[in-house]
C-alpha positions as CSV (number, residue, x, y, z in Angstrom):
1,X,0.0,0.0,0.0
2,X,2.7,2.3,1.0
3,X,4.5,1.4,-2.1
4,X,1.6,2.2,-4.7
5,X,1.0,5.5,-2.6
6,X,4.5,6.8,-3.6
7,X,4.9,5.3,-6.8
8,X,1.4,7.0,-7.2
9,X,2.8,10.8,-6.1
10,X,6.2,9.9,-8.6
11,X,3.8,9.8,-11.3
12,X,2.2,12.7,-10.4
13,X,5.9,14.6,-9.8
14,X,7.4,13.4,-12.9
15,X,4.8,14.4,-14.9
16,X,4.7,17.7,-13.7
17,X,8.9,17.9,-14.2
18,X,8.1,17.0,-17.9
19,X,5.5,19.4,-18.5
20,X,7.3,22.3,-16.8
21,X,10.6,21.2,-18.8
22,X,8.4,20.8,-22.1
23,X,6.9,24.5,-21.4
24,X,10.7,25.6,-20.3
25,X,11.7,24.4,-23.8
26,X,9.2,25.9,-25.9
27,X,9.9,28.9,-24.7
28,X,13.2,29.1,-24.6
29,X,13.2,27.8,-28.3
30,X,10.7,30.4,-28.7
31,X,11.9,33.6,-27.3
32,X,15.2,32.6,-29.5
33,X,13.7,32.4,-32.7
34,X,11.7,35.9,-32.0
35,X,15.2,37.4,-30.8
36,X,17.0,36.2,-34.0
37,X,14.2,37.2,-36.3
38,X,13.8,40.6,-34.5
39,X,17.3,41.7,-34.9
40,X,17.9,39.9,-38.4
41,X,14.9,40.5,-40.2
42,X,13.0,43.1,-38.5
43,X,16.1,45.2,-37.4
44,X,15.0,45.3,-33.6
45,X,16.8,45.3,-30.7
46,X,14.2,43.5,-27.9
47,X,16.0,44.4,-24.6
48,X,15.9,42.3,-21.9
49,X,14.7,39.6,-24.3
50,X,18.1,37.1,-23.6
51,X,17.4,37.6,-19.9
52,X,14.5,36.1,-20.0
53,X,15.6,33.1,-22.3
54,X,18.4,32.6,-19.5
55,X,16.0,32.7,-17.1
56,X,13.9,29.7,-18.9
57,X,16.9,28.2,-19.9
58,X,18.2,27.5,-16.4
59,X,14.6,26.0,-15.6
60,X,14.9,23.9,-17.8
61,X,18.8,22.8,-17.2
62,X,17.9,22.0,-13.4
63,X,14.9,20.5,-14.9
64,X,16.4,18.0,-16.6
65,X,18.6,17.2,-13.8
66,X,15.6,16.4,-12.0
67,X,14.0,14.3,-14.1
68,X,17.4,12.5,-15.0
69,X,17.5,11.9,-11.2
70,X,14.4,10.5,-11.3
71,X,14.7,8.1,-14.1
72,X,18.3,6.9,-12.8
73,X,19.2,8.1,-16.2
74,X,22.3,10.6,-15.1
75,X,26.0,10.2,-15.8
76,X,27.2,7.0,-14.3
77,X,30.6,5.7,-13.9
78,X,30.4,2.3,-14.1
79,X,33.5,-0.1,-14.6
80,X,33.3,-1.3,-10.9
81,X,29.8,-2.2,-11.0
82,X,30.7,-4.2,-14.4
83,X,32.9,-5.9,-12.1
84,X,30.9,-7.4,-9.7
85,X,29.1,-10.7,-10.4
86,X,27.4,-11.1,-7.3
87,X,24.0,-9.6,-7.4
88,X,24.2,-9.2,-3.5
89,X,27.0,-7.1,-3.7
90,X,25.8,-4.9,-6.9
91,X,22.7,-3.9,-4.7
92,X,25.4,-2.9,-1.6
93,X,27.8,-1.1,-4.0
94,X,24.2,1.2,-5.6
95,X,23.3,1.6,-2.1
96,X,27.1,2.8,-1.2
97,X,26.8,5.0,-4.3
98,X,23.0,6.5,-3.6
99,X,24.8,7.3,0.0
100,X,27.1,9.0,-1.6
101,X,25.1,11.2,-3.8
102,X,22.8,11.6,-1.0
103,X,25.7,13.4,1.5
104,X,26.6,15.3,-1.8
105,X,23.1,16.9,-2.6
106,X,22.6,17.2,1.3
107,X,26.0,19.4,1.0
108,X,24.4,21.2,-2.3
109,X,21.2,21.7,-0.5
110,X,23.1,24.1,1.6
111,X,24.8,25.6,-0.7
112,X,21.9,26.5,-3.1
113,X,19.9,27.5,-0.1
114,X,22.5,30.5,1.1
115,X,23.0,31.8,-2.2
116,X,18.9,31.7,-2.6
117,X,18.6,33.7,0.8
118,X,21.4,35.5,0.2
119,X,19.3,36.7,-3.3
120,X,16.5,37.3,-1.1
121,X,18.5,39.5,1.5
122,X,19.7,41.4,-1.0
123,X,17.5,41.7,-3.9
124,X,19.1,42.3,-7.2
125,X,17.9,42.1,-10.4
126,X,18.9,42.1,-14.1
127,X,19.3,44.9,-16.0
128,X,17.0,44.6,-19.2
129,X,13.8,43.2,-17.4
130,X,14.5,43.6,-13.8
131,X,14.0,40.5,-13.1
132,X,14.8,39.4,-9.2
133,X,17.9,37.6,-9.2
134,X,16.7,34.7,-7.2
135,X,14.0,33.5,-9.8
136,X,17.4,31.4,-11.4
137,X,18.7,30.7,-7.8
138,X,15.0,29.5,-6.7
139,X,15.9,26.6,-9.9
140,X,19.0,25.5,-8.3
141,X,17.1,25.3,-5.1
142,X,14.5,22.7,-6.8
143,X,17.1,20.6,-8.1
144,X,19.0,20.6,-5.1
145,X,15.9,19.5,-3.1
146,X,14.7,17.1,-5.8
147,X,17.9,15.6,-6.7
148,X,18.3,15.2,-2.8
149,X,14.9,12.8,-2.4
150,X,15.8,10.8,-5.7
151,X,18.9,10.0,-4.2
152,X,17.1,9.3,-0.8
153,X,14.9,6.8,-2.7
154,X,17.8,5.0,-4.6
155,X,19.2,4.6,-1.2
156,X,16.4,3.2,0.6
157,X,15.2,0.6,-2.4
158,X,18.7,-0.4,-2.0
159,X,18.5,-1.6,0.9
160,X,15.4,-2.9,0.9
161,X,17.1,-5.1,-2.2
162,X,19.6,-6.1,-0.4
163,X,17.6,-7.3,2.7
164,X,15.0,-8.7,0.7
165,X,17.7,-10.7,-1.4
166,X,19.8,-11.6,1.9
167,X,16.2,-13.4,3.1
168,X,16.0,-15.0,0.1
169,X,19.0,-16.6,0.8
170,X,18.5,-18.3,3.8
Protein backbone atom coordinates (compact mmCIF):
# COMPACT_ATOMS: atom_id res chain seq x y z
CA UNK A 1 0.00 0.00 0.00
CA UNK A 2 2.74 2.30 0.98
CA UNK A 3 4.49 1.40 -2.06
CA UNK A 4 1.58 2.23 -4.71
CA UNK A 5 1.05 5.46 -2.57
CA UNK A 6 4.47 6.81 -3.58
CA UNK A 7 4.90 5.35 -6.78
CA UNK A 8 1.37 6.95 -7.18
CA UNK A 9 2.83 10.77 -6.12
CA UNK A 10 6.18 9.94 -8.61
CA UNK A 11 3.75 9.79 -11.34
CA UNK A 12 2.23 12.74 -10.35
CA UNK A 13 5.91 14.59 -9.78
CA UNK A 14 7.44 13.38 -12.89
CA UNK A 15 4.80 14.38 -14.92
CA UNK A 16 4.66 17.71 -13.68
CA UNK A 17 8.92 17.94 -14.22
CA UNK A 18 8.06 17.04 -17.92
CA UNK A 19 5.50 19.42 -18.52
CA UNK A 20 7.29 22.28 -16.79
CA UNK A 21 10.58 21.23 -18.82
CA UNK A 22 8.43 20.77 -22.10
CA UNK A 23 6.95 24.51 -21.37
CA UNK A 24 10.74 25.64 -20.28
CA UNK A 25 11.70 24.39 -23.78
CA UNK A 26 9.19 25.90 -25.90
CA UNK A 27 9.88 28.89 -24.70
CA UNK A 28 13.21 29.13 -24.60
CA UNK A 29 13.16 27.75 -28.35
CA UNK A 30 10.70 30.38 -28.65
CA UNK A 31 11.89 33.57 -27.34
CA UNK A 32 15.16 32.60 -29.50
CA UNK A 33 13.67 32.42 -32.71
CA UNK A 34 11.72 35.87 -31.96
CA UNK A 35 15.17 37.36 -30.83
CA UNK A 36 17.02 36.17 -34.00
CA UNK A 37 14.17 37.23 -36.28
CA UNK A 38 13.83 40.60 -34.46
CA UNK A 39 17.25 41.71 -34.88
CA UNK A 40 17.94 39.88 -38.37
CA UNK A 41 14.89 40.52 -40.17
CA UNK A 42 13.03 43.14 -38.46
CA UNK A 43 16.11 45.17 -37.38
CA UNK A 44 14.98 45.28 -33.60
CA UNK A 45 16.82 45.28 -30.70
CA UNK A 46 14.24 43.53 -27.94
CA UNK A 47 15.99 44.45 -24.64
CA UNK A 48 15.87 42.27 -21.91
CA UNK A 49 14.69 39.56 -24.28
CA UNK A 50 18.14 37.14 -23.63
CA UNK A 51 17.40 37.57 -19.91
CA UNK A 52 14.47 36.09 -20.04
CA UNK A 53 15.63 33.08 -22.33
CA UNK A 54 18.43 32.56 -19.48
CA UNK A 55 16.02 32.74 -17.11
CA UNK A 56 13.89 29.68 -18.92
CA UNK A 57 16.87 28.20 -19.94
CA UNK A 58 18.15 27.50 -16.44
CA UNK A 59 14.65 25.96 -15.62
CA UNK A 60 14.91 23.86 -17.83
CA UNK A 61 18.76 22.81 -17.24
CA UNK A 62 17.94 21.95 -13.42
CA UNK A 63 14.88 20.55 -14.95
CA UNK A 64 16.42 17.99 -16.61
CA UNK A 65 18.61 17.22 -13.83
CA UNK A 66 15.63 16.45 -11.98
CA UNK A 67 14.04 14.32 -14.15
CA UNK A 68 17.42 12.46 -14.98
CA UNK A 69 17.49 11.86 -11.16
CA UNK A 70 14.39 10.49 -11.33
CA UNK A 71 14.75 8.07 -14.06
CA UNK A 72 18.32 6.95 -12.78
CA UNK A 73 19.24 8.09 -16.16
CA UNK A 74 22.33 10.56 -15.08
CA UNK A 75 25.98 10.24 -15.78
CA UNK A 76 27.22 7.02 -14.35
CA UNK A 77 30.61 5.69 -13.87
CA UNK A 78 30.36 2.28 -14.14
CA UNK A 79 33.53 -0.07 -14.56
CA UNK A 80 33.34 -1.27 -10.93
CA UNK A 81 29.84 -2.15 -11.05
CA UNK A 82 30.67 -4.18 -14.39
CA UNK A 83 32.91 -5.93 -12.10
CA UNK A 84 30.88 -7.38 -9.73
CA UNK A 85 29.07 -10.70 -10.40
CA UNK A 86 27.45 -11.13 -7.26
CA UNK A 87 23.99 -9.60 -7.38
CA UNK A 88 24.17 -9.22 -3.50
CA UNK A 89 27.04 -7.10 -3.71
CA UNK A 90 25.83 -4.88 -6.87
CA UNK A 91 22.72 -3.94 -4.71
CA UNK A 92 25.41 -2.95 -1.65
CA UNK A 93 27.75 -1.09 -3.97
CA UNK A 94 24.18 1.19 -5.64
CA UNK A 95 23.28 1.62 -2.05
CA UNK A 96 27.06 2.83 -1.18
CA UNK A 97 26.76 4.99 -4.25
CA UNK A 98 22.99 6.52 -3.59
CA UNK A 99 24.82 7.29 0.01
CA UNK A 100 27.15 8.97 -1.58
CA UNK A 101 25.14 11.23 -3.83
CA UNK A 102 22.84 11.60 -0.99
CA UNK A 103 25.68 13.38 1.47
CA UNK A 104 26.64 15.33 -1.83
CA UNK A 105 23.09 16.93 -2.61
CA UNK A 106 22.64 17.23 1.33
CA UNK A 107 26.04 19.40 0.97
CA UNK A 108 24.44 21.16 -2.28
CA UNK A 109 21.16 21.65 -0.51
CA UNK A 110 23.14 24.08 1.62
CA UNK A 111 24.80 25.61 -0.66
CA UNK A 112 21.89 26.52 -3.07
CA UNK A 113 19.94 27.51 -0.09
CA UNK A 114 22.48 30.49 1.11
CA UNK A 115 22.99 31.81 -2.22
CA UNK A 116 18.85 31.71 -2.59
CA UNK A 117 18.61 33.69 0.76
CA UNK A 118 21.42 35.50 0.17
CA UNK A 119 19.33 36.70 -3.31
CA UNK A 120 16.48 37.33 -1.09
CA UNK A 121 18.45 39.50 1.46
CA UNK A 122 19.74 41.36 -1.00
CA UNK A 123 17.46 41.69 -3.93
CA UNK A 124 19.09 42.30 -7.19
CA UNK A 125 17.87 42.13 -10.38
CA UNK A 126 18.90 42.12 -14.14
CA UNK A 127 19.29 44.89 -15.97
CA UNK A 128 17.05 44.64 -19.24
CA UNK A 129 13.83 43.19 -17.40
CA UNK A 130 14.54 43.61 -13.84
CA UNK A 131 14.04 40.45 -13.10
CA UNK A 132 14.78 39.38 -9.23
CA UNK A 133 17.92 37.64 -9.18
CA UNK A 134 16.67 34.72 -7.23
CA UNK A 135 14.02 33.45 -9.76
CA UNK A 136 17.37 31.36 -11.42
CA UNK A 137 18.69 30.75 -7.78
CA UNK A 138 14.96 29.45 -6.66
CA UNK A 139 15.95 26.58 -9.90
CA UNK A 140 19.00 25.51 -8.29
CA UNK A 141 17.05 25.30 -5.11
CA UNK A 142 14.52 22.75 -6.82
CA UNK A 143 17.05 20.56 -8.10
CA UNK A 144 18.96 20.64 -5.07
CA UNK A 145 15.91 19.48 -3.11
CA UNK A 146 14.65 17.08 -5.79
CA UNK A 147 17.93 15.59 -6.65
CA UNK A 148 18.31 15.15 -2.84
CA UNK A 149 14.95 12.85 -2.36
CA UNK A 150 15.79 10.76 -5.67
CA UNK A 151 18.88 10.04 -4.20
CA UNK A 152 17.06 9.32 -0.82
CA UNK A 153 14.95 6.79 -2.71
CA UNK A 154 17.76 4.99 -4.55
CA UNK A 155 19.15 4.55 -1.19
CA UNK A 156 16.42 3.16 0.59
CA UNK A 157 15.24 0.62 -2.39
CA UNK A 158 18.70 -0.38 -2.03
CA UNK A 159 18.55 -1.60 0.92
CA UNK A 160 15.42 -2.86 0.92
CA UNK A 161 17.11 -5.07 -2.18
CA UNK A 162 19.60 -6.09 -0.44
CA UNK A 163 17.61 -7.25 2.72
CA UNK A 164 14.97 -8.68 0.72
CA UNK A 165 17.73 -10.72 -1.39
CA UNK A 166 19.83 -11.56 1.87
CA UNK A 167 16.18 -13.42 3.09
CA UNK A 168 16.01 -15.04 0.06
CA UNK A 169 18.97 -16.63 0.82
CA UNK A 170 18.53 -18.27 3.75
Amino acid sequence: MMFTFFSNIDKRVGWLLEAAAFVSSLLVVGLMLFLVLARYVFGWSVVGLLELIMLFGMWLYMLGGLIASRRNEHLVVDFVELKITDERMKLMHKALISLITFAICVFFIVLSYRMLAWGMRRPQSSPGMGIPIWMPQASIMLAAIGCTCYALRDFICSVVNVRRLSKEGQ
